[in-house]
C-alpha positions as CSV (number, residue, x, y, z in Angstrom):
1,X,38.0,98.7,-184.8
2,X,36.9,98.8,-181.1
3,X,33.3,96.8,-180.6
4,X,31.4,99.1,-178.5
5,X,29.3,97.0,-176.0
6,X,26.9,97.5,-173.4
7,X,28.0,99.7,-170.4
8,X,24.5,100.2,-168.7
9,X,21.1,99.4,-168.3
10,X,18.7,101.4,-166.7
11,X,14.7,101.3,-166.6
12,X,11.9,103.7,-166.1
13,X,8.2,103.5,-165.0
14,X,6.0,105.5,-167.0
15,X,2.6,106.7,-165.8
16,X,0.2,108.8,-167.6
17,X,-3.3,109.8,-166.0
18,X,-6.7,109.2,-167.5
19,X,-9.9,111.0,-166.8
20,X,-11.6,107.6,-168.1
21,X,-9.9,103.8,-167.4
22,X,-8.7,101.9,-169.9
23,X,-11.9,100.1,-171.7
24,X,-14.4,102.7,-170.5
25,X,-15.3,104.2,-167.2
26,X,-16.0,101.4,-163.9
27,X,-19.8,100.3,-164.4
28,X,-22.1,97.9,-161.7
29,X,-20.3,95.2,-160.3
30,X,-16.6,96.4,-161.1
31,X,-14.7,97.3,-158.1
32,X,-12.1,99.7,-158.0
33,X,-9.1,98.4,-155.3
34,X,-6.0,99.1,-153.4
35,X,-2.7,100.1,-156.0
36,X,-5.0,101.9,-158.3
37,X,-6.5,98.8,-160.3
38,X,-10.0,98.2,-161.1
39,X,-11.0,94.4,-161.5
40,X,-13.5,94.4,-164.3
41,X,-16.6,92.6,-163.8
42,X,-16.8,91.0,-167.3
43,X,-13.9,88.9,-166.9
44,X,-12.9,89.3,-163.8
45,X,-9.7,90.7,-165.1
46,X,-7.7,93.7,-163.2
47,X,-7.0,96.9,-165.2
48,X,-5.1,100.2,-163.7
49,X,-6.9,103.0,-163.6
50,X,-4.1,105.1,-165.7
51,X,-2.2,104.1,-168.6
52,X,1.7,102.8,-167.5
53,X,4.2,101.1,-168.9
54,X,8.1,100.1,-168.4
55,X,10.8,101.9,-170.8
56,X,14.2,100.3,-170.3
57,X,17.5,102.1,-172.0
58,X,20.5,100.6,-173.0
59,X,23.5,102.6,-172.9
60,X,26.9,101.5,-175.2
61,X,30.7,102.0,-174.5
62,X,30.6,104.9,-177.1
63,X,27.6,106.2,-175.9
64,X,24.9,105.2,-178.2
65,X,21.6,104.3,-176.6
66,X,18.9,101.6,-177.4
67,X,14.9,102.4,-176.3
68,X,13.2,99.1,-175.5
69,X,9.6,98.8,-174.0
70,X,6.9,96.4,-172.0
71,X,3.7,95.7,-170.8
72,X,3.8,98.0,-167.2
73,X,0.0,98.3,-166.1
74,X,0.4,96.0,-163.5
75,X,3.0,95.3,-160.7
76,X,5.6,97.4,-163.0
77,X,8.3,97.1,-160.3
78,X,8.0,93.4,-160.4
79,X,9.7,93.9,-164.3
80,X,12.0,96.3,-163.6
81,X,13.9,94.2,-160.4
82,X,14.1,91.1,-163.0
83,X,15.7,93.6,-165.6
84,X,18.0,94.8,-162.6
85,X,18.6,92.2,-160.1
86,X,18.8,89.4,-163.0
87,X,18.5,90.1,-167.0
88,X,21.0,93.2,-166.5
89,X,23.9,92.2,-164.9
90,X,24.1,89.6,-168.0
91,X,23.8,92.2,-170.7
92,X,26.9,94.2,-169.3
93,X,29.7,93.5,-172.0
94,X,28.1,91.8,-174.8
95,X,27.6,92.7,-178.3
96,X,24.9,94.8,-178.9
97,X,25.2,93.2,-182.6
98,X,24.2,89.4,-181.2
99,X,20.7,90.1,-180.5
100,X,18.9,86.8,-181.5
101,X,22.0,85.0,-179.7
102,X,21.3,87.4,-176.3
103,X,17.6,86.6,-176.3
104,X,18.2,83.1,-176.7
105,X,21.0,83.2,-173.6
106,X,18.5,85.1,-171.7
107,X,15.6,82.8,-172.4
108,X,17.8,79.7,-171.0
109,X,18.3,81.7,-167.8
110,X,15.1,80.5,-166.3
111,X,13.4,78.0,-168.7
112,X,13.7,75.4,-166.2
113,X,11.7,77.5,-163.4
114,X,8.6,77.9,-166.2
115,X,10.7,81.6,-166.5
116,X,9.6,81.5,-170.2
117,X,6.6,84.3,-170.2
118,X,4.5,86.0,-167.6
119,X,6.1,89.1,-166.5
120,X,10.0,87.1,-166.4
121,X,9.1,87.0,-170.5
122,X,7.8,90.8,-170.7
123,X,11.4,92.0,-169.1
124,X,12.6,89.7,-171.6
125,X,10.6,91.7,-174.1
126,X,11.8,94.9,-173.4
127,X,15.2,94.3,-173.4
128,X,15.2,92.1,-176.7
129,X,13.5,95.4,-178.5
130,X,16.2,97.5,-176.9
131,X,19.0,95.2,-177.8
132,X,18.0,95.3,-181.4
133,X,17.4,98.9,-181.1
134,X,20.6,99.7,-180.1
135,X,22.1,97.5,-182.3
136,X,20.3,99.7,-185.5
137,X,21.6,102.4,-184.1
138,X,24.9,101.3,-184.1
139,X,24.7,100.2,-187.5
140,X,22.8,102.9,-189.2
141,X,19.9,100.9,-190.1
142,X,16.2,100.7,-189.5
143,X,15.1,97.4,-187.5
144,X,12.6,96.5,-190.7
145,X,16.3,97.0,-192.9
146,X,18.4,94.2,-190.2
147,X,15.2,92.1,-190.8
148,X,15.2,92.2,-194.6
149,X,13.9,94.7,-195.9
150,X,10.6,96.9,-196.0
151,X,7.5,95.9,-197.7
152,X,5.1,98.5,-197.1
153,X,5.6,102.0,-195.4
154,X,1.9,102.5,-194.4
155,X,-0.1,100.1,-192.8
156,X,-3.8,100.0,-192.3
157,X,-5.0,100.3,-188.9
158,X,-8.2,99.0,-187.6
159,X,-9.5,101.7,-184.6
160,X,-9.6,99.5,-181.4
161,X,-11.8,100.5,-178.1
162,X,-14.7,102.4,-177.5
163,X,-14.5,103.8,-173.9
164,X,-18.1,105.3,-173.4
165,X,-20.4,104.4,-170.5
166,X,-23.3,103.3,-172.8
167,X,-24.1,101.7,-175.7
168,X,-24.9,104.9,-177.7
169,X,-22.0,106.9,-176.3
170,X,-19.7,103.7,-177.7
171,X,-21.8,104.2,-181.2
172,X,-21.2,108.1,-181.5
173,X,-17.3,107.3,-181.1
174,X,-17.6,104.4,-183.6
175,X,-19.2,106.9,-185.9
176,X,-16.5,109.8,-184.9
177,X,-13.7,107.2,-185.7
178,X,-15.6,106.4,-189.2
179,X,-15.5,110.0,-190.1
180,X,-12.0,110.4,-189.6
181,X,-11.1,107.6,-192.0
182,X,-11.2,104.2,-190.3
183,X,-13.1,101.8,-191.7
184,X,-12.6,99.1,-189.5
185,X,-13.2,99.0,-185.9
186,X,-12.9,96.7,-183.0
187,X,-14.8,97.3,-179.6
188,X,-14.4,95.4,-176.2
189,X,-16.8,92.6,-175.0
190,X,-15.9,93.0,-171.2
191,X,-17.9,96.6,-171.3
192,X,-20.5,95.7,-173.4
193,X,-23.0,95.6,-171.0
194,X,-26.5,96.1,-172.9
195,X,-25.0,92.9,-174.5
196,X,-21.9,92.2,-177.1
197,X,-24.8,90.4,-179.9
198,X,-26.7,93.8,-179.6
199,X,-23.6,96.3,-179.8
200,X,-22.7,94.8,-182.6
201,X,-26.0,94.7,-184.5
202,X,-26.2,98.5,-183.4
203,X,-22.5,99.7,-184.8
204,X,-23.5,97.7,-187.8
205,X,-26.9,99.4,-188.1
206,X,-24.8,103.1,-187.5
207,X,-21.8,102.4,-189.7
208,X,-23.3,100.4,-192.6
209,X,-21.8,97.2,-194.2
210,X,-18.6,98.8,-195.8
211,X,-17.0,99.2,-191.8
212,X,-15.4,96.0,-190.9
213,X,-16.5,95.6,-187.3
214,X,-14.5,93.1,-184.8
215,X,-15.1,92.3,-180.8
216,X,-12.7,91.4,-178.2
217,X,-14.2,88.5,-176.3
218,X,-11.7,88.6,-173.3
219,X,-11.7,85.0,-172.6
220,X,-14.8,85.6,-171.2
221,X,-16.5,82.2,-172.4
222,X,-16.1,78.2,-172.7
223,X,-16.3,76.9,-176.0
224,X,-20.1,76.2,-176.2
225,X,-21.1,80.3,-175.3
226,X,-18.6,81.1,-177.6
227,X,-19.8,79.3,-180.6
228,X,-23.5,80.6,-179.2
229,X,-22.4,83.8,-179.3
230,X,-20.1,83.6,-182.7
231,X,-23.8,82.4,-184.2
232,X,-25.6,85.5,-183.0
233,X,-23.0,87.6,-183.9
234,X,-22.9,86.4,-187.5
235,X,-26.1,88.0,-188.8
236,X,-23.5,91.6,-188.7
237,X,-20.5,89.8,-190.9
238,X,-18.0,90.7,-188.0
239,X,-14.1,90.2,-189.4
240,X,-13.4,87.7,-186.3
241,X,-14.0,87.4,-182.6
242,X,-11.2,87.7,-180.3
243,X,-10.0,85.3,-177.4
244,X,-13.3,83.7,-177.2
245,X,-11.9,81.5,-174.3
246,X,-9.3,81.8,-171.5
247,X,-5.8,81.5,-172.7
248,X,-5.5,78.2,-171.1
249,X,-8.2,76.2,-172.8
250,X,-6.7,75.0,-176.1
251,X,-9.2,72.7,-176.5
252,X,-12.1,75.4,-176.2
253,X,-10.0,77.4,-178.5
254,X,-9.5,75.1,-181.0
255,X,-13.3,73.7,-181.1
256,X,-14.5,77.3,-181.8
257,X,-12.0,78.0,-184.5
258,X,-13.0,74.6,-185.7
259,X,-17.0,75.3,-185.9
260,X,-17.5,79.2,-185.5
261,X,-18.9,80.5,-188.8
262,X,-16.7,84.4,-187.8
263,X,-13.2,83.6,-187.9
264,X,-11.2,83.3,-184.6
265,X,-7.8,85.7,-183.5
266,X,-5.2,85.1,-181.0
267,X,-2.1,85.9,-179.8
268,X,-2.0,89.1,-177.3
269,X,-1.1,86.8,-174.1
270,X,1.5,84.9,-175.8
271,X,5.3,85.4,-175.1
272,X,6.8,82.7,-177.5
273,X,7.1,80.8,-180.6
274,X,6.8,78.2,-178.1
275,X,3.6,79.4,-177.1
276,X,2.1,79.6,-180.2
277,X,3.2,76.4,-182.1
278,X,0.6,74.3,-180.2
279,X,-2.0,76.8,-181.4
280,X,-0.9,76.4,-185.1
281,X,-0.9,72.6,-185.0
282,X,-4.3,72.6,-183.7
283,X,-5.7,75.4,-186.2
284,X,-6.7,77.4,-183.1
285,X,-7.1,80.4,-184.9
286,X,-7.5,82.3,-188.6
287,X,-6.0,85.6,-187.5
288,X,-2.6,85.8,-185.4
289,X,-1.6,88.9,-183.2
290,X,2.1,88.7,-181.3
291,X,2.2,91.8,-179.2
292,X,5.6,93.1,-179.4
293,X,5.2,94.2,-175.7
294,X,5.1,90.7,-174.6
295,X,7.4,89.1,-177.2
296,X,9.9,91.0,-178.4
297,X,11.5,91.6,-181.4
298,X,13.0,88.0,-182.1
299,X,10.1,86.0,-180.8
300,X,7.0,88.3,-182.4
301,X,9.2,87.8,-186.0
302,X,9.5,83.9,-185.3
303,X,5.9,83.8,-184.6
304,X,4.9,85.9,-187.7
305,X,7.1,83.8,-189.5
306,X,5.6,80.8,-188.4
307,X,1.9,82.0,-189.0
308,X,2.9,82.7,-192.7
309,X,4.4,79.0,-193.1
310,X,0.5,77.7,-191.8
311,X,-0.9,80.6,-194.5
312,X,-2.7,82.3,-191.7
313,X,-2.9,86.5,-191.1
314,X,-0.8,88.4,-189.1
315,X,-3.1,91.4,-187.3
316,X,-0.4,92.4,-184.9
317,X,-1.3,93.3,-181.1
318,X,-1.4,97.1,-179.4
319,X,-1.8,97.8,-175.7
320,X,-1.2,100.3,-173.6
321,X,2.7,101.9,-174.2
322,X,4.4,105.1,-175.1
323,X,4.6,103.9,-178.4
324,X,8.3,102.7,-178.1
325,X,7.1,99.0,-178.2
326,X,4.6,99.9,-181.1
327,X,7.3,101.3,-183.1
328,X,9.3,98.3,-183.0
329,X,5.7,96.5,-183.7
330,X,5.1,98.4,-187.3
331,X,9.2,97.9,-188.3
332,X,8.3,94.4,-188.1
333,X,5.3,94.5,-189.4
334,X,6.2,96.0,-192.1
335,X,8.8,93.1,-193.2
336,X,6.0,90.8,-193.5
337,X,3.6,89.9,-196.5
338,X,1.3,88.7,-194.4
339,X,-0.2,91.5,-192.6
340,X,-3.4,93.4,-193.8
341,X,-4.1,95.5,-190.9
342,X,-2.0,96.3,-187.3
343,X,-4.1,97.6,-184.2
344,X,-4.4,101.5,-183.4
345,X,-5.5,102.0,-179.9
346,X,-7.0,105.3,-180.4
347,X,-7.2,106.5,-176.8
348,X,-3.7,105.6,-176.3
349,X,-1.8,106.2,-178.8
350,X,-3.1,109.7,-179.6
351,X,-2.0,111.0,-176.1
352,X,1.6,109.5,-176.1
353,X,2.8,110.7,-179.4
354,X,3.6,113.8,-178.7
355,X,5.8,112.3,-175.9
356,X,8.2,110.5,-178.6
357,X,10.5,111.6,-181.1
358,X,9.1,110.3,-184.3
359,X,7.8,110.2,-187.7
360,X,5.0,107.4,-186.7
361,X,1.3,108.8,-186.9
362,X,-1.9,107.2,-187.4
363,X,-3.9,109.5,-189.9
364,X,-6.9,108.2,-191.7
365,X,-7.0,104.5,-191.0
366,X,-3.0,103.9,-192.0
367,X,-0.2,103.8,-189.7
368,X,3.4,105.7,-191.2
369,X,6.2,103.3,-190.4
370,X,8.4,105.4,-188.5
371,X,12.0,106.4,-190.1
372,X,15.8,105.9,-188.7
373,X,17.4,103.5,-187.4
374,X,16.7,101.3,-184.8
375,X,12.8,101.1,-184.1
376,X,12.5,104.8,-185.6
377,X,11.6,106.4,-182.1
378,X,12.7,107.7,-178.6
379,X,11.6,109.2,-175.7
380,X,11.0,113.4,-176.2
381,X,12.5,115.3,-173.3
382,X,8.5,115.8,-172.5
383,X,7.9,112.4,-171.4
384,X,10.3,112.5,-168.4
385,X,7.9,114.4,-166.6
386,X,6.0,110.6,-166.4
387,X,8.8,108.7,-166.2
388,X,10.5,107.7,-162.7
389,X,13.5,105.8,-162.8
390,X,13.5,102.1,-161.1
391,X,16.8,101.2,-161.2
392,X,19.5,100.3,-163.2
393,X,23.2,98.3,-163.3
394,X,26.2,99.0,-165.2
């Protein structure tokens, strides 16, 4: 039997327009510059103003084609020449079958050069979920099947962002979201600007104590506001606080997980097992959440696996993406026994889906698992009319 291998690779950037940013619409003190970014006051943290990401295909000797996906909102090109110039040319001939042994090979490429995340580790992402795509494809299985076995076809989803200019625009979308089924919902510290102690004690006034309420802190604090904050924020029984302090700060991290009466999550920034084991040893965190954009396949499942051998939750991830990357995110999630809820970014999610190919949906605070093999989705001939090609080898 004749091994079919991979005969291309090729990558696309996807842009899709929004009449309001990502996080909520520019407020005093963010600027909007050059490239279509806005650096947002709160964090001083740059954000596009449209939703884009980076789709990359694989393409086998008999044809068959793998979808894989990363994090594109900023400097997308800058991905797609490492997939070209340098990941790609390395893919050409191997066994779409190997794809734990062709992430690790890639991975050694640059490890010496401190090539092991930034945006070297989200080209590394998108080709590791597109390796393993294919490689279901080929083999007739869904990814969750190659990776043991499905525990759960619906998955809660807790309702992230609240993109209004105000504090009572972001409460009438909390309560919109509530209607429609979610009961549990997560807004963004970096736009709440009446203050994030305040929105919360408001949402929690609106939505009564059956909504479980969470806050992105954006790294926007040292150890000591954080804790300050976590204290003030207690009084509304909020699920956790997210990335209290910058990514960088271990120590910060760890001291807040340590003392903070609301339980702490991490995760979104990391690219690696590698990345996370630190955090483990140090109890940096209750709540752990790869995001498959950034990791991959084989990395987010070694984390995961990793954060059920220290008995800690597994809330996975979800930025801004067609949904190819998410799909992969919920096969894998779905494997584990240690995840009680996976991220729905509302404002995203709702206007890719009808871009894909797909049985995921997010109805009612649950996420479907998507069905077929591979990650259970593909590009819809619709979604070309975002996409522009940015090179390719084979």
């Amino acid at each position: 039997m004749t091994i079919p291998r991979i005969a291309a690779v090729e990558t696309f950037i996807v842009t899709l327009p929004r009449d309001v940013p990502y996080l909520g619409p520019a407020a005093a003190g963010d600027r909007i510059v050059p490239g279509g970014y806005i650096v947002r006051a709160g964090n001083r943290t740059l954000y596009p103003t449209v939703d884009r990401s980076v789709i990359v295909k694989l393409t086998a000797s008999d044809g068959s084609v793998g979808w894989g996906e990363t994090y594109g909102i900023v400097a997308p090109r800058a991905v797609t020449e490492i997939v070209t110039d340098v990941l790609g040319p390395q893919l050409l001939g191997r066994d779409p079958r190997e794809p734990v042994v062709i992430h690790e090979d890639l991975y050694d490429l640059m490890r010496v050069r401190n090539g092991s995340g930034g945006l070297w580790g989200d080209a590394l992402a998108a080709l590791d979920i597109a390796v393993w795509d294919l490689h279901g494809r080929l083999a007739g299985l869904s990814l969750a099947q190659l990776l043991g076995g499905r525990r759960q076809a619906r998955i809660p989803a807790y309702a992230s962002g609240l993109p209004g200019g105000t504090l009572e625009e972001r409460v009438r979308m909390a309560q919109a979201l509530h209607a429609r089924g979610h009961d549990a919902i997560k807004f963004a510290g970096v736009v709440s600007h009446e203050g994030i102690a305040e929105e919360m004690a408001a949402l929690r006034a609106a939505l009564g104590p059956g909504v479980r309420l969470m806050v992105d802190l954006h790294w926007k604090f040292d150890a000591a506001q954080a804790l300050a904050l976590s204290e003030r924020l207690a009084a509304s029984s909020p699920l956790f606080i997210e990335a209290p302090c910058a990514p960088e700060d271990l120590e910060g991290q760890a001291r807040v997980a340590a003392q903070s009466r609301v339980p702490v999550a991490l995760g979104e920034e990391w690219h690696s097992v590698h990345e996370a084991m630190p955090r483990f040893e140090r109890r940096a965190m209750a709540i752990v959440q790869p995001e498959m954009a950034h990791t991959g396949v084989t990395e987010f499942s070694q984390i995961a696996r990793l954060a059920q051998a220290f008995h800690l939750q597994v809330m996975p991830h979800a930025t801004i993406g067609t949904g190819l990357f998410l799909a992969a995110s919920l096969q894998v999630a779905s494997v584990l026994p240690n995840v009680p809820m996976h991220e729905y970014q509302h404002s995203v999610f709702d206007r890719y889906l009808p871009l894909l190919k797909t049985t995921m949906r997010c109805e009612a605070g649950h996420y479907t698992v998507p069905d077929g093999p591979g990650i259970g989705a593909e590009p819809a001939e619709s979604l070309w009319a975002y996409a522009q090609a940015a090179g390719g080898v084979a």
